[in-house]
C-alpha positions, 0 to 999 in steps of 0.5 A: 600460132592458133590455139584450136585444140586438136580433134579429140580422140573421140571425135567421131568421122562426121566431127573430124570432116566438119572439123577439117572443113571449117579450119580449111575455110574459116582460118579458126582460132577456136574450134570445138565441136561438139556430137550431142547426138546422144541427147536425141536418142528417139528423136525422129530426126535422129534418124536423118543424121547427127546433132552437132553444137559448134563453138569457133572464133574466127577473124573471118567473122569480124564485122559480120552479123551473126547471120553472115558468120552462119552462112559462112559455115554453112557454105564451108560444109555445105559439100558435106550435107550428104554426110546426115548432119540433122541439126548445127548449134552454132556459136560463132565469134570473132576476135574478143566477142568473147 
C-alpha cells in the first residue's frame, strides 16, 4: 500500500500533470508537490512558468546519486515542458534516506 497522499484540493492543473507523471513513472511512495510560484511574484522568469518544490521517495532511486534520480524526473516530465515549469526544487530519496 503506497502512502503518497492524495493530490490536494488545491493543487493546481500544472501540479496535478506533474503529480500524474511522476506516479506514472517513478512508482512514489511519497509525493508532494509543492506551487511556490507566489514567492516569485515579479520575478521575471515567473513569467516563463511556475516554480514548483518536489519531495518524493521512491525505490527507483536506490543506489542512484542524487544526480541520476534528477534525471530520472526530469525524463518522467520532460513531455510536460511546454506546460511553463520555470524553476523544479527537488528532494528526491529512496527507501529510509529519510
Amino acid at each position: 500500500m503506497s502512502s503518497v497522499p492524495a493530490p490536494s484540493m488545491d493543487e493546481g492543473p500544472v501540479a496535478q500533470r506533474l503529480r500524474a507523471a511522476l506516479e506514472r513513472s517513478l512508482a512514489p511512495t511519497h509525493l508532494r508537490i509543492r506551487d511556490d510560484g507566489h514567492l516569485h511574484v515579479g520575478h521575471a522568469g515567473a513569467r516563463e512558468g511556475g516554480h514548483f518544490h518536489i519531495e518524493i521517495d521512491s525505490a527507483r532511486f536506490a543506489g542512484l546519486a542524487r544526480i541520476a534520480r534528477h534525471r530520472l524526473i526530469y525524463d518522467a516530465l520532460g513531455p510536460l515542458a511546454p506546460l511553463g515549469v520555470h524553476a523544479l526544487a527537488i528532494d528526491a530519496r529512496a527507501p529510509g534516506d529519510r
